[in-house]
mmCIF file of the protein (N, C-alpha, C, O) and its ligand, coordinates in Angstrom:
data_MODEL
# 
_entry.id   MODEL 
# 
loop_
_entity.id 
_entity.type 
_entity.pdbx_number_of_molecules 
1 polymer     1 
2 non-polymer 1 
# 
_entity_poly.entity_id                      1 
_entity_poly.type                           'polypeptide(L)' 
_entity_poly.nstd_linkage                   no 
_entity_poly.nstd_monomer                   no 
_entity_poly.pdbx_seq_one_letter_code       
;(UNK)(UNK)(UNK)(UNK)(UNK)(UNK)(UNK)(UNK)(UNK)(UNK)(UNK)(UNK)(UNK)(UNK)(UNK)(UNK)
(UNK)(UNK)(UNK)(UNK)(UNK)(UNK)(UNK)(UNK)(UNK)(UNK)(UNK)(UNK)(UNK)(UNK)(UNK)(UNK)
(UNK)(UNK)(UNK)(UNK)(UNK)(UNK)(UNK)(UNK)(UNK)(UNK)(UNK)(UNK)(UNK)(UNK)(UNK)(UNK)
(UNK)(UNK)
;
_entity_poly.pdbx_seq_one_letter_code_can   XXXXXXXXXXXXXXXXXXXXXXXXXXXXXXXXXXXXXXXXXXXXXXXXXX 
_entity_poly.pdbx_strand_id                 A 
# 
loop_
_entity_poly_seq.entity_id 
_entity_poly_seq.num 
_entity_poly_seq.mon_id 
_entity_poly_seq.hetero 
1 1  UNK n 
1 2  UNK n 
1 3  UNK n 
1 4  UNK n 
1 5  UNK n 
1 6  UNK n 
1 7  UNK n 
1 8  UNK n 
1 9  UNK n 
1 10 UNK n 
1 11 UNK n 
1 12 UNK n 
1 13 UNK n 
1 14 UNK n 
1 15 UNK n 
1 16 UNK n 
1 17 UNK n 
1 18 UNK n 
1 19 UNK n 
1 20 UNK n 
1 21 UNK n 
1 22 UNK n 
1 23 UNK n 
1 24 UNK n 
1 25 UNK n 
1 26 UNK n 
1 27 UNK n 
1 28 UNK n 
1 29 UNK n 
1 30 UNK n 
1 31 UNK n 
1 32 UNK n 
1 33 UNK n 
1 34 UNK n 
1 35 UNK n 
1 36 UNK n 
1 37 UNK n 
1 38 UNK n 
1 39 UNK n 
1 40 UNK n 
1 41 UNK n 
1 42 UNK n 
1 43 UNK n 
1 44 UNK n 
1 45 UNK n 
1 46 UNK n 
1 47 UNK n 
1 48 UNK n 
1 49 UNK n 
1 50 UNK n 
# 
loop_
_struct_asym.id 
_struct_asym.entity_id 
A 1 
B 2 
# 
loop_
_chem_comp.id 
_chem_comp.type 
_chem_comp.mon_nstd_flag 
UNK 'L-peptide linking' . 
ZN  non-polymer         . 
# 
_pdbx_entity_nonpoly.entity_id   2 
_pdbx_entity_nonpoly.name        ? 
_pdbx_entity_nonpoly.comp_id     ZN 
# 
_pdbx_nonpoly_scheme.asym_id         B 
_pdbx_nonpoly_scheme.entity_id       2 
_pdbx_nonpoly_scheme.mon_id          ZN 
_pdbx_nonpoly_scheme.ndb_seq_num     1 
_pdbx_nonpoly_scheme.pdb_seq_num     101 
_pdbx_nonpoly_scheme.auth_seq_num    101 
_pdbx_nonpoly_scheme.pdb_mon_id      ZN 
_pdbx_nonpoly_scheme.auth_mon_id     ZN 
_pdbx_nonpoly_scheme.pdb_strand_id   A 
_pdbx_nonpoly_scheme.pdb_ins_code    . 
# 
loop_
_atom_site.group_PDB 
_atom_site.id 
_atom_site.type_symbol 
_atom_site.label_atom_id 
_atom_site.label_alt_id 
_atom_site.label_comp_id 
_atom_site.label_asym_id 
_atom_site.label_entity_id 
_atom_site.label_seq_id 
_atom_site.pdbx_PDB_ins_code 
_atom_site.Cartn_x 
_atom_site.Cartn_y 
_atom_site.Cartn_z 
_atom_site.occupancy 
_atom_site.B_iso_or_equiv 
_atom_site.pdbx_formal_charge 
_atom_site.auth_seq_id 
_atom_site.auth_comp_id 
_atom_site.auth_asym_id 
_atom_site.auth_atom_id 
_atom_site.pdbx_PDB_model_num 
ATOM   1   N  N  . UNK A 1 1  ? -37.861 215.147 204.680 1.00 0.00 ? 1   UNK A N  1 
ATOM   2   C  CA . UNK A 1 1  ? -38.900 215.299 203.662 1.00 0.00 ? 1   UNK A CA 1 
ATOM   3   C  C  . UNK A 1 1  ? -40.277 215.271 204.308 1.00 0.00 ? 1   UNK A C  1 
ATOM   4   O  O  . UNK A 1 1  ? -40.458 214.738 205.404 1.00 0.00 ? 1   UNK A O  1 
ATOM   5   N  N  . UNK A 1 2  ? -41.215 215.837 203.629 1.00 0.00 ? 2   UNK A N  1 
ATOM   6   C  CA . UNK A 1 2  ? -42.127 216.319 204.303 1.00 0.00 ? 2   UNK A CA 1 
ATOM   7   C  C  . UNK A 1 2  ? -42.831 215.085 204.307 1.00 0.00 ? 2   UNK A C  1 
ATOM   8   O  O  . UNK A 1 2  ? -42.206 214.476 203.439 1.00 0.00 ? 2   UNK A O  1 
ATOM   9   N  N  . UNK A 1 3  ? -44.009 214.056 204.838 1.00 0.00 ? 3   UNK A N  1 
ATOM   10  C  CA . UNK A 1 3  ? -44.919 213.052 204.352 1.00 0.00 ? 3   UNK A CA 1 
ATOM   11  C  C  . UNK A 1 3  ? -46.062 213.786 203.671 1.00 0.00 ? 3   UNK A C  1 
ATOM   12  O  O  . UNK A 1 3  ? -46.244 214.969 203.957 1.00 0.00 ? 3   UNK A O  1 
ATOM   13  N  N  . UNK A 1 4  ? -46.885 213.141 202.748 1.00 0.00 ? 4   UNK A N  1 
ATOM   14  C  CA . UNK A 1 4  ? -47.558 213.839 202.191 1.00 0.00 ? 4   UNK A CA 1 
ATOM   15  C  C  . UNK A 1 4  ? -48.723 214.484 202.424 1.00 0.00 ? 4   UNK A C  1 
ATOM   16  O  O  . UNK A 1 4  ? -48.397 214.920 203.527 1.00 0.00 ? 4   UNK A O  1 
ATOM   17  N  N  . UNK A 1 5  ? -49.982 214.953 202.246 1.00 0.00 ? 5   UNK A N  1 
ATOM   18  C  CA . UNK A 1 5  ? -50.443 215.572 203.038 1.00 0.00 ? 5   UNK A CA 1 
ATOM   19  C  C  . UNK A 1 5  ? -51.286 214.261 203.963 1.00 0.00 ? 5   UNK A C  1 
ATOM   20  O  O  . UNK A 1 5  ? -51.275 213.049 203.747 1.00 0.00 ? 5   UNK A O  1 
ATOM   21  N  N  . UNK A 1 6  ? -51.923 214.978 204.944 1.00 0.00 ? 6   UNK A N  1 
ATOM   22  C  CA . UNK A 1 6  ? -52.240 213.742 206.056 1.00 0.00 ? 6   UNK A CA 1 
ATOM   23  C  C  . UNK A 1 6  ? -53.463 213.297 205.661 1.00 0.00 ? 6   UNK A C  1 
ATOM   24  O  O  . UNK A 1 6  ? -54.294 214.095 205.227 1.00 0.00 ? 6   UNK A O  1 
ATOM   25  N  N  . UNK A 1 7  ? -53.704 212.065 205.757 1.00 0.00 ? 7   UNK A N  1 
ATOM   26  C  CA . UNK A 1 7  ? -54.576 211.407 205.161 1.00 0.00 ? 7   UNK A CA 1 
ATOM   27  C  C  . UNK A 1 7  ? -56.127 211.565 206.163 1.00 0.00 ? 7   UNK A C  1 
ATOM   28  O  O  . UNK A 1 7  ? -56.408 211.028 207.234 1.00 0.00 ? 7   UNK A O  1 
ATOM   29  N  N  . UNK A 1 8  ? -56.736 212.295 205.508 1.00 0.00 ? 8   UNK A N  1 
ATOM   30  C  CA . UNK A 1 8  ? -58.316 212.506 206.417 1.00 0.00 ? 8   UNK A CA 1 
ATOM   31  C  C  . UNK A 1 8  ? -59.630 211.972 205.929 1.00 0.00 ? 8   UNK A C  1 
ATOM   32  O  O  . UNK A 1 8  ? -59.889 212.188 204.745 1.00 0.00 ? 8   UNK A O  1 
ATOM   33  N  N  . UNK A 1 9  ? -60.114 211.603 206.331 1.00 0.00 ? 9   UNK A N  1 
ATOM   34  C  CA . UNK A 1 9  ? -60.996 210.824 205.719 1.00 0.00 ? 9   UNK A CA 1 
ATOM   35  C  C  . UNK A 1 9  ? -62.191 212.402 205.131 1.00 0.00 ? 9   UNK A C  1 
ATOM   36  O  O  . UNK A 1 9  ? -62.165 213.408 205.840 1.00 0.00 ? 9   UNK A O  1 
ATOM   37  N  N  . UNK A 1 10 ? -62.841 212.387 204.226 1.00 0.00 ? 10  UNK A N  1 
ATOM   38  C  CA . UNK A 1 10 ? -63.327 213.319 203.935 1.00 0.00 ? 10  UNK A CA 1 
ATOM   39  C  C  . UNK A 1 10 ? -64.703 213.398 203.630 1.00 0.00 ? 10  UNK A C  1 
ATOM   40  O  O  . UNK A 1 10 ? -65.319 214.063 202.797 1.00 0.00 ? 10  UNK A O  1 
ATOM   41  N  N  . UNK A 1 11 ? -65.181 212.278 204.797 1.00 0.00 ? 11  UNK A N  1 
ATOM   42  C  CA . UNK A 1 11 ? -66.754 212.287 205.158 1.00 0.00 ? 11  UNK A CA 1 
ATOM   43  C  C  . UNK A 1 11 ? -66.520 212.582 207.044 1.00 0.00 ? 11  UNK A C  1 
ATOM   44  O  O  . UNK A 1 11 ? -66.948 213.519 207.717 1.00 0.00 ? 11  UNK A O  1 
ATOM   45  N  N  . UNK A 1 12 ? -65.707 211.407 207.466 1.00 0.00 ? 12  UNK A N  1 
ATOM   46  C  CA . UNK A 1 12 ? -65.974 211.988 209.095 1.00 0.00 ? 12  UNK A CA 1 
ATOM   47  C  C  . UNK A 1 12 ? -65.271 213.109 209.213 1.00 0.00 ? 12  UNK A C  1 
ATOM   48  O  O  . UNK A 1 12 ? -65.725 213.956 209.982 1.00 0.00 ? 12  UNK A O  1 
ATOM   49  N  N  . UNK A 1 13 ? -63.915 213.415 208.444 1.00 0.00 ? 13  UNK A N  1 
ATOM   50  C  CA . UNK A 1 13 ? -62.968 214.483 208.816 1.00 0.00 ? 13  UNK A CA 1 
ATOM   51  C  C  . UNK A 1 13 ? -62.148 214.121 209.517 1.00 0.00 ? 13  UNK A C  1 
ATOM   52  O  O  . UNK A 1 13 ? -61.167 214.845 209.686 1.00 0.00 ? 13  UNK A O  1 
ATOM   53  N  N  . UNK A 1 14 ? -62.234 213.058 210.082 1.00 0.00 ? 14  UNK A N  1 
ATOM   54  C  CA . UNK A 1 14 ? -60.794 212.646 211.199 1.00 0.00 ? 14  UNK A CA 1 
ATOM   55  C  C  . UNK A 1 14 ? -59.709 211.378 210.453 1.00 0.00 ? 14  UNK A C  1 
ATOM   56  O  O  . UNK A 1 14 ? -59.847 210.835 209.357 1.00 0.00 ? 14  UNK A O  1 
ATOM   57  N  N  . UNK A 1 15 ? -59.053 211.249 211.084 1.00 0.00 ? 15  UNK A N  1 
ATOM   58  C  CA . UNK A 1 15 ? -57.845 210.870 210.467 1.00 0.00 ? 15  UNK A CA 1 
ATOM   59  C  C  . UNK A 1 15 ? -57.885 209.309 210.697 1.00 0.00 ? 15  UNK A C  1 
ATOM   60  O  O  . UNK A 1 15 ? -57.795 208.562 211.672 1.00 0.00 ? 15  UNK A O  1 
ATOM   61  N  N  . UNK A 1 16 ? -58.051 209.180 209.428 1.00 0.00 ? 16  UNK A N  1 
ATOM   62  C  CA . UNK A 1 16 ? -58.207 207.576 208.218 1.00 0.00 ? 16  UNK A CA 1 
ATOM   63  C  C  . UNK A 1 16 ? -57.321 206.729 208.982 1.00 0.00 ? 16  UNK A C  1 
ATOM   64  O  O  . UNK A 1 16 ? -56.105 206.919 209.032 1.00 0.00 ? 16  UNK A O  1 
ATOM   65  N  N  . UNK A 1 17 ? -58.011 205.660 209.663 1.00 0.00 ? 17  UNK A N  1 
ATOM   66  C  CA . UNK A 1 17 ? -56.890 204.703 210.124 1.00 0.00 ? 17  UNK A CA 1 
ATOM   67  C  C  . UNK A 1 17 ? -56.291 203.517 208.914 1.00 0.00 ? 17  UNK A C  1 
ATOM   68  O  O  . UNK A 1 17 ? -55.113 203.183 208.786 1.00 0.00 ? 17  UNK A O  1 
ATOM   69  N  N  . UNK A 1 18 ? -57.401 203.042 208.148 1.00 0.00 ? 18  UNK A N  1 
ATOM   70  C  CA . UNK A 1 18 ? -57.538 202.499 207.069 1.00 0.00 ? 18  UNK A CA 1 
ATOM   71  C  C  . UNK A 1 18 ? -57.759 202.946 205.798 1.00 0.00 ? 18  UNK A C  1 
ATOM   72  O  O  . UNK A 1 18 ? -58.533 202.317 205.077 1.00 0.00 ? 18  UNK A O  1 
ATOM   73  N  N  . UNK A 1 19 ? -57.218 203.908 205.413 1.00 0.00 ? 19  UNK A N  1 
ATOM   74  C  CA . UNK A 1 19 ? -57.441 205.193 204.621 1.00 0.00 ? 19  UNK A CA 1 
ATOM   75  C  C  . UNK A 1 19 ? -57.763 204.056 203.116 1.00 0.00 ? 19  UNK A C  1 
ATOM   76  O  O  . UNK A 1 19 ? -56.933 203.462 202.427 1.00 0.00 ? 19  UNK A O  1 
ATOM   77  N  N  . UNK A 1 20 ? -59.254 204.082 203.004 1.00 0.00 ? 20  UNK A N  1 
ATOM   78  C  CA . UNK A 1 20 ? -59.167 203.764 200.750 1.00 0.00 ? 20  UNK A CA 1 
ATOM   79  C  C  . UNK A 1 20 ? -59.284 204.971 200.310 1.00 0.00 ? 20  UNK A C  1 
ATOM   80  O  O  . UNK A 1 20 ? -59.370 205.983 201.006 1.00 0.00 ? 20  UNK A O  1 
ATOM   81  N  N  . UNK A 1 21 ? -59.291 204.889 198.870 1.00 0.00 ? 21  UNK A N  1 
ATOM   82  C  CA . UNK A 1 21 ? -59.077 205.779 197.745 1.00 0.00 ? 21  UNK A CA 1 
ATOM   83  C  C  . UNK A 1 21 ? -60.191 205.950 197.337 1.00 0.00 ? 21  UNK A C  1 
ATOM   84  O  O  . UNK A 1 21 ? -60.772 204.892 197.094 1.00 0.00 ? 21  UNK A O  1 
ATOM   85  N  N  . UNK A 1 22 ? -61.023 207.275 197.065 1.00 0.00 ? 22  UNK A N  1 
ATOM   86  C  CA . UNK A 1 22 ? -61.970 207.229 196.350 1.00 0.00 ? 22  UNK A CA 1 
ATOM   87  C  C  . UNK A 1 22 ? -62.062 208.132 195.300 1.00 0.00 ? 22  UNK A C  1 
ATOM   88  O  O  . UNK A 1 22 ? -60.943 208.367 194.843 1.00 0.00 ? 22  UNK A O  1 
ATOM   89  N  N  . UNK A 1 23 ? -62.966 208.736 194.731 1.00 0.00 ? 23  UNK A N  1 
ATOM   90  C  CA . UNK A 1 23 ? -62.984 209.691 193.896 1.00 0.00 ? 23  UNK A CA 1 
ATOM   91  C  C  . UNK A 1 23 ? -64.385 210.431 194.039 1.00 0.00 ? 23  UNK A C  1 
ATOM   92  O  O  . UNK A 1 23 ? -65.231 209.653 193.596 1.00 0.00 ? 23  UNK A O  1 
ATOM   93  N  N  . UNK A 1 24 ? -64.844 211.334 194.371 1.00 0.00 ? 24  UNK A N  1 
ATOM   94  C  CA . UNK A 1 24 ? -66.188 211.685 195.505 1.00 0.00 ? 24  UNK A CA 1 
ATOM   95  C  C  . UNK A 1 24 ? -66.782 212.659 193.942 1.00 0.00 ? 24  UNK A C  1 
ATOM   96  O  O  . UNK A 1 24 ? -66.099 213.038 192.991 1.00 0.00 ? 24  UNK A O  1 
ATOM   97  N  N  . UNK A 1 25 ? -68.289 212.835 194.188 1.00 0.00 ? 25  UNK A N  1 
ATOM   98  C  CA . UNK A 1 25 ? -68.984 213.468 192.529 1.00 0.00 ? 25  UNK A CA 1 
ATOM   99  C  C  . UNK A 1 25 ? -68.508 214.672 192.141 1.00 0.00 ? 25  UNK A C  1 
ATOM   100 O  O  . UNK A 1 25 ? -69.299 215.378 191.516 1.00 0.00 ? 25  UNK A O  1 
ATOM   101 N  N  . UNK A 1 26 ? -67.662 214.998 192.302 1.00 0.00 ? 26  UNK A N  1 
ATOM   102 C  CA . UNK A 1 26 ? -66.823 215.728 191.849 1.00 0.00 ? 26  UNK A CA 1 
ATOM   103 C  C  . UNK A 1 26 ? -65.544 215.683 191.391 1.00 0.00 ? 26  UNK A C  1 
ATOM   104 O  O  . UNK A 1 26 ? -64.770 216.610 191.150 1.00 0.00 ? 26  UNK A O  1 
ATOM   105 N  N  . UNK A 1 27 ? -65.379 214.302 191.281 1.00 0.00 ? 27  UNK A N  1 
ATOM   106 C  CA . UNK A 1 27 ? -64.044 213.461 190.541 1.00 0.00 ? 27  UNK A CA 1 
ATOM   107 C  C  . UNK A 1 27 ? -63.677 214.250 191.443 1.00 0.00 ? 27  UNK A C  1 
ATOM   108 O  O  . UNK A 1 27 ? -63.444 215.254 190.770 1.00 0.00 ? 27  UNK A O  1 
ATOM   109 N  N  . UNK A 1 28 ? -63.401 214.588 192.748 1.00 0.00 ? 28  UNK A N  1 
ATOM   110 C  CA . UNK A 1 28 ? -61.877 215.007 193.460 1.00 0.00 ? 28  UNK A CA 1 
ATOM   111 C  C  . UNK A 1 28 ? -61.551 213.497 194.257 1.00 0.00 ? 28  UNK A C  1 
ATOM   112 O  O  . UNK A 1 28 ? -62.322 212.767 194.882 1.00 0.00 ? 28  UNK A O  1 
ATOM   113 N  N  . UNK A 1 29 ? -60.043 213.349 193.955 1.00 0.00 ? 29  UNK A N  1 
ATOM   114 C  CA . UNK A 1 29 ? -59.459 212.191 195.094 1.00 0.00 ? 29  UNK A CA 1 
ATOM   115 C  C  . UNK A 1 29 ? -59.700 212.518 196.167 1.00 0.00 ? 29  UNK A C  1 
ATOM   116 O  O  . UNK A 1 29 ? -59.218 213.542 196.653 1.00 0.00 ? 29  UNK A O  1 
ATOM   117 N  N  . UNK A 1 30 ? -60.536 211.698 196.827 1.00 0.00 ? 30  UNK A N  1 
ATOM   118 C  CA . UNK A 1 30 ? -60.473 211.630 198.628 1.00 0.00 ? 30  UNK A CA 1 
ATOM   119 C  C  . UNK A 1 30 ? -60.244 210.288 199.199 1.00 0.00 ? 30  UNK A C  1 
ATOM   120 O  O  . UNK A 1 30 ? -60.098 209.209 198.625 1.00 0.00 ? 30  UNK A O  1 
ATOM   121 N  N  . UNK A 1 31 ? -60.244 210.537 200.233 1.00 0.00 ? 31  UNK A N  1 
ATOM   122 C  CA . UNK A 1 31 ? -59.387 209.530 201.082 1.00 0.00 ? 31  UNK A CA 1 
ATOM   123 C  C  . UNK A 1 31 ? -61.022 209.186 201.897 1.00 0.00 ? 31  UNK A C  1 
ATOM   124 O  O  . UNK A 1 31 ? -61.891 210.043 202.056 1.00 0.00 ? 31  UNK A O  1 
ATOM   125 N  N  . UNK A 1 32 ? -61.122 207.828 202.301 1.00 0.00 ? 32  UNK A N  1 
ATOM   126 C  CA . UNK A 1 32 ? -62.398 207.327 203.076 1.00 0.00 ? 32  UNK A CA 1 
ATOM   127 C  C  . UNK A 1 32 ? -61.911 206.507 204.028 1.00 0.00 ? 32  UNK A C  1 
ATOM   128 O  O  . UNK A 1 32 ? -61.314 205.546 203.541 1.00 0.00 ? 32  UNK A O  1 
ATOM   129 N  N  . UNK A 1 33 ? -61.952 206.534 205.478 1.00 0.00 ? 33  UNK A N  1 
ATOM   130 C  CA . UNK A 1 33 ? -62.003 205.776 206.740 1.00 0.00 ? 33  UNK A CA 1 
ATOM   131 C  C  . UNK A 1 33 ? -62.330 204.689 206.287 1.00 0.00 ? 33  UNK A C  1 
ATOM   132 O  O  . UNK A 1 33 ? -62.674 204.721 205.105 1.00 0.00 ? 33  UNK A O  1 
ATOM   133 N  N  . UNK A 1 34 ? -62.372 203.022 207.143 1.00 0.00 ? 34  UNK A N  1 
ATOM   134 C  CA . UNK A 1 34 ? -63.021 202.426 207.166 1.00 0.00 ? 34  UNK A CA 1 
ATOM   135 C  C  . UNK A 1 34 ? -64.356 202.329 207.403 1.00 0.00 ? 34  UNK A C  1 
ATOM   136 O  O  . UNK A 1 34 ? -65.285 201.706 206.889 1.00 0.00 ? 34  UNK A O  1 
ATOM   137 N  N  . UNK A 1 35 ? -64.239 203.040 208.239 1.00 0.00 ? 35  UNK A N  1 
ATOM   138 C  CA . UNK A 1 35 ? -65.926 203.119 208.882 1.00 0.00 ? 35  UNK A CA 1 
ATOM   139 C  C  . UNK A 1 35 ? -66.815 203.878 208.121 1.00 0.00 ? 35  UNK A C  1 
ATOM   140 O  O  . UNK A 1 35 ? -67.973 204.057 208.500 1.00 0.00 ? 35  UNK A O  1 
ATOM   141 N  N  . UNK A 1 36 ? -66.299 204.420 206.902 1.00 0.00 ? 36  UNK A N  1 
ATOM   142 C  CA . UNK A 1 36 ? -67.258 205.422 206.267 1.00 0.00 ? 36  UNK A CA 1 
ATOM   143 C  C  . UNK A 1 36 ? -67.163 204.984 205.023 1.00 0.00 ? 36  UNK A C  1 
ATOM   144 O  O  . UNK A 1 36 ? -67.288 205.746 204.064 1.00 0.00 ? 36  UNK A O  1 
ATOM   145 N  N  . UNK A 1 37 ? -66.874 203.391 204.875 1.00 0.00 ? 37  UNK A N  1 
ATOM   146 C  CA . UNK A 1 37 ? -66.426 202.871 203.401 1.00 0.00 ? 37  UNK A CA 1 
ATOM   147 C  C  . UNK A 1 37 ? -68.069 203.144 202.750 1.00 0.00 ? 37  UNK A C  1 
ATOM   148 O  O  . UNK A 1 37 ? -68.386 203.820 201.771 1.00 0.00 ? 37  UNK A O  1 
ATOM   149 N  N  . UNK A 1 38 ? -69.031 202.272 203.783 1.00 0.00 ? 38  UNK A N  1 
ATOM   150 C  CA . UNK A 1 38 ? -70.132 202.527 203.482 1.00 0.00 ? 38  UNK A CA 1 
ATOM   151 C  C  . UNK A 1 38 ? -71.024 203.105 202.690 1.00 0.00 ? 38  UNK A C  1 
ATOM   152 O  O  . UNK A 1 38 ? -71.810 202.685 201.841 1.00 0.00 ? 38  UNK A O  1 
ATOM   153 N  N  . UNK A 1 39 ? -70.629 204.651 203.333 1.00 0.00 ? 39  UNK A N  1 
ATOM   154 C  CA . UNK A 1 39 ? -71.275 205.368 202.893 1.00 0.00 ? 39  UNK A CA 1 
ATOM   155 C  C  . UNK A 1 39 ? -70.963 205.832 201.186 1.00 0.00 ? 39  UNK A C  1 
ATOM   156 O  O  . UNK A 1 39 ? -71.632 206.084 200.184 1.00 0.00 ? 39  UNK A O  1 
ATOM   157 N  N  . UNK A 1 40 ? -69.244 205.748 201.653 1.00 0.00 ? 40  UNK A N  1 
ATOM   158 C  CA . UNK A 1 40 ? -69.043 206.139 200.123 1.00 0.00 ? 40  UNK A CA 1 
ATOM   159 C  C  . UNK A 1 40 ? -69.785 205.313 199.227 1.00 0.00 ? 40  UNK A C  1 
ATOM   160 O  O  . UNK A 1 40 ? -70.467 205.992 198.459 1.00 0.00 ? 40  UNK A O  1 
ATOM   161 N  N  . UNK A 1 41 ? -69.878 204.192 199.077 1.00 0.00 ? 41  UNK A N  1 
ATOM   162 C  CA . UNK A 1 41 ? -70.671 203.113 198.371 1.00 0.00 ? 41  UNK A CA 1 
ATOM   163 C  C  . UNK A 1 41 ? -71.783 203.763 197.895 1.00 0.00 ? 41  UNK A C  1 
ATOM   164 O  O  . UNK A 1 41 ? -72.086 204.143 196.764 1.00 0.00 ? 41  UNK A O  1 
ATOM   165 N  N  . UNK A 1 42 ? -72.599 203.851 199.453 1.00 0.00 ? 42  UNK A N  1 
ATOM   166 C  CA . UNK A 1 42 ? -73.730 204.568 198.884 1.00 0.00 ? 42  UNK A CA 1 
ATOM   167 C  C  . UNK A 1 42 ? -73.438 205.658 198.118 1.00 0.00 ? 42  UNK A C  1 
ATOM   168 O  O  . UNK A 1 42 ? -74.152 205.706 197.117 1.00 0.00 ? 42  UNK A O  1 
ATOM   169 N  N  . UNK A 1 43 ? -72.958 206.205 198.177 1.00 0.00 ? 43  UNK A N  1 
ATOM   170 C  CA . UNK A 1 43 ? -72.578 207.933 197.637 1.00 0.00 ? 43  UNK A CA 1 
ATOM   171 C  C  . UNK A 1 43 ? -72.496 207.420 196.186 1.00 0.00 ? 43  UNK A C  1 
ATOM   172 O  O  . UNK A 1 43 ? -72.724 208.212 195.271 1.00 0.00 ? 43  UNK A O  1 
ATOM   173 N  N  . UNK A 1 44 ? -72.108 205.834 195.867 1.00 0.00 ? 44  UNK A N  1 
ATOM   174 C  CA . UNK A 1 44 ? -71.725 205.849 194.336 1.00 0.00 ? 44  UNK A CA 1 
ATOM   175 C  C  . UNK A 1 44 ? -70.340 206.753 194.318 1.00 0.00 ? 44  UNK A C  1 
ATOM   176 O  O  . UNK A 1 44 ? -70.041 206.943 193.139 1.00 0.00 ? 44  UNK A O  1 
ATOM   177 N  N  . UNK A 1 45 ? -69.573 207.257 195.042 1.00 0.00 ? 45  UNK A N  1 
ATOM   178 C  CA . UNK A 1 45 ? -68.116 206.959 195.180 1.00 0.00 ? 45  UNK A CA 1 
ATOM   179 C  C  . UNK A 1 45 ? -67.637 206.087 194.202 1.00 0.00 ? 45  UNK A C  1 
ATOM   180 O  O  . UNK A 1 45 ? -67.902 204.886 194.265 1.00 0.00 ? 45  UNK A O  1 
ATOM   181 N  N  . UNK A 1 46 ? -66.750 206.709 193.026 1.00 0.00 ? 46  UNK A N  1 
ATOM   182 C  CA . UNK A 1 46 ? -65.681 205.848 192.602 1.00 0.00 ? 46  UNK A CA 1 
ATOM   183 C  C  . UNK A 1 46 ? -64.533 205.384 193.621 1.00 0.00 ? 46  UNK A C  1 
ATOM   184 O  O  . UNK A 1 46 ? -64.037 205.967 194.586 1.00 0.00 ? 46  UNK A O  1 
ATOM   185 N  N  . UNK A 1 47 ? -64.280 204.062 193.030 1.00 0.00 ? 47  UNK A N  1 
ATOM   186 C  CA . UNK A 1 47 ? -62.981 203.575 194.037 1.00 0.00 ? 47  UNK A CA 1 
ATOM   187 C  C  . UNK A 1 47 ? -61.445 203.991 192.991 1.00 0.00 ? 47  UNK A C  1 
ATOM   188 O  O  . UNK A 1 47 ? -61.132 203.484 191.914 1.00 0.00 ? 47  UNK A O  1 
ATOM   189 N  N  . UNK A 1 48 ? -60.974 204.686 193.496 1.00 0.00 ? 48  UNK A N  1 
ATOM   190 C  CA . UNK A 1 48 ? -59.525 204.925 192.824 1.00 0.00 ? 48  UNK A CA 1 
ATOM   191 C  C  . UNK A 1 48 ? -58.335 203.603 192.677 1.00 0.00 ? 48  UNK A C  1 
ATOM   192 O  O  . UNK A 1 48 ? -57.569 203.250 193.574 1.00 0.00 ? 48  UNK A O  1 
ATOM   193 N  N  . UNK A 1 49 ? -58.457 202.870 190.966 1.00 0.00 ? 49  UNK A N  1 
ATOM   194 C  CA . UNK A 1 49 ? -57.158 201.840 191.476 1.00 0.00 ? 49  UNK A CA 1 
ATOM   195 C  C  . UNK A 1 49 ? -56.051 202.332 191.524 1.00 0.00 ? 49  UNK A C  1 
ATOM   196 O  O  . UNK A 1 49 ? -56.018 203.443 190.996 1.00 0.00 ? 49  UNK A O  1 
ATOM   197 N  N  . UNK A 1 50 ? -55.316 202.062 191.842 1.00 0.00 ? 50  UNK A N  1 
ATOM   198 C  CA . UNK A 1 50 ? -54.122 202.414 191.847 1.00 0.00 ? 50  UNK A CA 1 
ATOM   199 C  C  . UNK A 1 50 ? -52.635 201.918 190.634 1.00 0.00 ? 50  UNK A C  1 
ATOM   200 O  O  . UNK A 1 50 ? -51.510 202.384 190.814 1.00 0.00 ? 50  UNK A O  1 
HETATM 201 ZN ZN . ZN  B 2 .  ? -64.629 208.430 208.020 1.00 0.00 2 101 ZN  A ZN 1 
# 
């Protein structure tokens, strides 16, 4: 089975070691690095619960 698609963080673009959930101003689900939790914050990024 396939895993699902690969988890990228979708501010640096590279691959989420600590992948959170967000929801970016365009209500699309994205995936955020640790290191770029930050920014999402700033961005006002929803956090996706689960
Ligand atoms: Zn990142």
């Amino acid at each position: 089975m396939f895993s699902i698609f690969r988890k990228k963080c979708a501010i640096c673009k590279k691959k989420a070691a600590q992948p959170r959930k967000y929801y970016d101003d365009q209500r699309k689900p994205i995936v955020v690095c640790s290191a770029c939790v930050s920014y999402a914050e700033r961005r006002a990024f929803q956090k996706r619960g689960f």
